[in-house]
C-alpha positions as CSV (number, residue, x, y, z in Angstrom):
1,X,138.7,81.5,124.7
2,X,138.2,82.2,120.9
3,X,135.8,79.8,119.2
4,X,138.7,79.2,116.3
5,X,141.3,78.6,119.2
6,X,138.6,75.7,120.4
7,X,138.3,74.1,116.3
8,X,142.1,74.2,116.5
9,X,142.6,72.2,119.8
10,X,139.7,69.7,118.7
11,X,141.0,69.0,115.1
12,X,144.4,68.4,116.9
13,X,142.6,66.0,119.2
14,X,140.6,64.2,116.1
15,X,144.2,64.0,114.5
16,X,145.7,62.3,117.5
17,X,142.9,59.8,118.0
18,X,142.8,59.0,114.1
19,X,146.8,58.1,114.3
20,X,145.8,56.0,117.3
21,X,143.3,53.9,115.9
22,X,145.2,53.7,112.8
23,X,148.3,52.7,114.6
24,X,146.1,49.9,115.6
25,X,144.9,48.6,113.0
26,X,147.8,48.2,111.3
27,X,149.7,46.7,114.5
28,X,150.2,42.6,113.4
29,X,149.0,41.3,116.7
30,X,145.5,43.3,116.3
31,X,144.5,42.1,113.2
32,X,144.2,38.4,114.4
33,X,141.3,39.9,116.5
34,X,138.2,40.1,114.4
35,X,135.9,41.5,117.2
36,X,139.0,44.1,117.9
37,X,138.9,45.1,114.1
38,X,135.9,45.7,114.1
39,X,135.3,48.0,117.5
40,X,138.2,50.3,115.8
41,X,136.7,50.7,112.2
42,X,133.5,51.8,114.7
43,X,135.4,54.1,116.3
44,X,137.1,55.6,113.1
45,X,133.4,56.0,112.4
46,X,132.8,57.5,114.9
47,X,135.8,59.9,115.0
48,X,134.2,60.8,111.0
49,X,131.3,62.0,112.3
50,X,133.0,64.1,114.8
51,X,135.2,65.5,112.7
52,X,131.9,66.8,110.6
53,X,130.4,68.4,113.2
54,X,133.7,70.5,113.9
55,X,133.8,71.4,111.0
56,X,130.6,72.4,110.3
57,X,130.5,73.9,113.4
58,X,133.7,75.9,112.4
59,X,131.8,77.2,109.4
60,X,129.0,78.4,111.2
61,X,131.2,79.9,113.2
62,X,132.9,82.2,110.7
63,X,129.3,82.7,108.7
64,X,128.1,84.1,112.3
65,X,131.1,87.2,112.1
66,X,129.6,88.5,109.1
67,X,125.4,87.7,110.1
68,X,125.6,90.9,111.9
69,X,126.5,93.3,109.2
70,X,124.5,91.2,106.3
71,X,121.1,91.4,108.3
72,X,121.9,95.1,109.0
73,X,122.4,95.2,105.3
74,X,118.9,93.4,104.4
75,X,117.2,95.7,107.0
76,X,118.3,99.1,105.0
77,X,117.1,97.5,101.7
78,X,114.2,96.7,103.5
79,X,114.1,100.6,104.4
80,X,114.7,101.4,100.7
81,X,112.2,99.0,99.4
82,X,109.7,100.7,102.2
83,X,110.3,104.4,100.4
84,X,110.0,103.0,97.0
85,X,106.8,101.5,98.0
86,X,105.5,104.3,99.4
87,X,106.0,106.2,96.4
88,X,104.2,103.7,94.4
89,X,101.2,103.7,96.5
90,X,101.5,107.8,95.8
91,X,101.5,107.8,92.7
92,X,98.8,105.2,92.3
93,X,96.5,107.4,94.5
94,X,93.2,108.3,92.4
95,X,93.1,112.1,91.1
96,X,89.3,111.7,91.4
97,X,86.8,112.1,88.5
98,X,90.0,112.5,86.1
99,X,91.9,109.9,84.2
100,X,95.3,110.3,84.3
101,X,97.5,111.9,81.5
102,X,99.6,108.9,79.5
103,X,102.8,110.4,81.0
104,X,101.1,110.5,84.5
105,X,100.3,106.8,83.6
106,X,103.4,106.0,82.8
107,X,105.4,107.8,85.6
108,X,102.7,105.6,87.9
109,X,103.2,102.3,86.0
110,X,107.1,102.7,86.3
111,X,107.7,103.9,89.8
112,X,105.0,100.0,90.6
113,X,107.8,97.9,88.2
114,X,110.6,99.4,89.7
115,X,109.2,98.7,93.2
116,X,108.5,95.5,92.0
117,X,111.4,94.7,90.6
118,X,113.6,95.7,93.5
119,X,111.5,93.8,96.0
120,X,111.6,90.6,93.9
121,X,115.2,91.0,94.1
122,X,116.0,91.4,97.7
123,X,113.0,88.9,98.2
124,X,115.4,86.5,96.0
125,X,118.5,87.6,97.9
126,X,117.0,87.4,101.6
127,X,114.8,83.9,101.0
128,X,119.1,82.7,100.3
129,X,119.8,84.4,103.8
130,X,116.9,82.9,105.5
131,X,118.3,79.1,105.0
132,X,121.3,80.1,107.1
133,X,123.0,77.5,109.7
134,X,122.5,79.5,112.3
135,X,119.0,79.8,114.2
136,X,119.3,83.3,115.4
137,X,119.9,84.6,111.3
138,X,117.2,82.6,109.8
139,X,114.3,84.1,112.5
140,X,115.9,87.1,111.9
141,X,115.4,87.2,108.1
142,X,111.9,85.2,108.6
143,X,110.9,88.4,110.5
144,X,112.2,90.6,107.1
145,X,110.8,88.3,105.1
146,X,107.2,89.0,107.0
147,X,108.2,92.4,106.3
148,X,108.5,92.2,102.9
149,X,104.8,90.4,102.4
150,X,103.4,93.2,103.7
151,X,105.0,95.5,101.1
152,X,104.1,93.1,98.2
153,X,100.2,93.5,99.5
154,X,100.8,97.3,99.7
155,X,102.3,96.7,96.4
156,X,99.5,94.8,94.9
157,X,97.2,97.5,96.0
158,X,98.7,100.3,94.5
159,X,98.5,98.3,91.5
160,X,94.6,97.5,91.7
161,X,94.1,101.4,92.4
162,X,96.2,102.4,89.4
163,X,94.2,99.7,87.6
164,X,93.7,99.9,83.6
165,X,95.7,102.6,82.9
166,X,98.8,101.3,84.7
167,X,98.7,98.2,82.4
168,X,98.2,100.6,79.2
169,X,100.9,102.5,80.2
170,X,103.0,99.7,80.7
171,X,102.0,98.4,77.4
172,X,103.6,102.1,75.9
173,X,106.7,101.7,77.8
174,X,107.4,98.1,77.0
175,X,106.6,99.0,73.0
176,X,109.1,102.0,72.9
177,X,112.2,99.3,74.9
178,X,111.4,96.7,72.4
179,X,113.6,97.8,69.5
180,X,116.6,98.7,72.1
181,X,116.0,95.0,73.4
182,X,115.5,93.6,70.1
183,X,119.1,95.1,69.0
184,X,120.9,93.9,72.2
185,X,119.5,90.3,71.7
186,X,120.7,90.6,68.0
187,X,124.0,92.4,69.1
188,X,124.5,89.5,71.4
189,X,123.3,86.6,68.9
190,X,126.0,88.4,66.5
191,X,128.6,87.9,68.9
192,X,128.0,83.9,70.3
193,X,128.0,83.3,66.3
């Protein structure tokens, strides 16, 4: 049977319980019973906390339909993220006895930050992911996650070999976007005025 035909049947069977013990409570010759009172509020507790666990179950349930194709999603940014890298750690390889030209530099310093950045991101996204319900889902994107630490170290190296001029030619590239940010901010302050 399908799981959702099993949530239907047991909500139907919470439903008919609840009317039950309601029914009894509110029968007259019940209520003179204090020791009967009380065993049905215990089992309307009970029936409570049943009624969570279906339904938390239920939402597991339809979380675990879509896992498959959001983990297959994470992997191939993972894949992506792996390329970018990669290229990172290419273009952060020494040229020997040479220092590189400041457009070399910066080419080098922006294909690091735009690994970076990406990685951060899906690292954001998949840590969300990995705090999922279901066991199976969160080992699956612990294992990604794993993944992605070794990037960030291959990361991290590429940006120890690029080394000094990386950060000057980050320090270039952030002074020419500053007046573009500086007249978005301003654009923006304009408008919430």
């Amino acid at each position: 049977r399908r799981s959702s035909d099993l949530f239907h049947e047991t909500a139907n069977v919470c439903e008919a319980a609840r009317k039950t013990v309601v029914q009894k409570q509110q029968d007259p010759r019940n209520r003179s019973s204090p020791s009967f009172s009380t065993q049905l509020k215990k089992l309307l507790d009970r029936l409570e906390i049943v009624e969570a666990t279906v339904a938390g179950s239920r939402q597991a349930a339809k979380e675990a339909a879509s896992n498959k194709s959001t983990l297959a999603e994470q992997k191939k940014g993972l894949k992506s993220l792996e390329v970018s890298v990669t290229e990172a750690e290419t273009s952060a390889l020494p040229l020997g006895d040479e220092q590189p030209s400041d457009q070399t530099a910066e080419v080098t310093a922006e294909s690091i930050r735009g690994a970076q950045v990406a990685l951060d991101a899906w690292r954001k996204q998949a840590e969300v992911l990995a705090n999922n319900p279901h066991g199976g889902m969160e080992l699956a994107m612990g294992r990604l996650l794993e993944e992605a630490k070794q990037l960030q170290a291959r990361l991290n190296d590429a940006k120890s070999l690029a080394g000094a001029s990386n950060e000057q030619a980050l320090c270039r590239i952030f002074a020419r976007e500053v007046p573009h940010e500086l007249a978005k901010a301003e654009e923006a302050m304009r408008k919430a005025e």
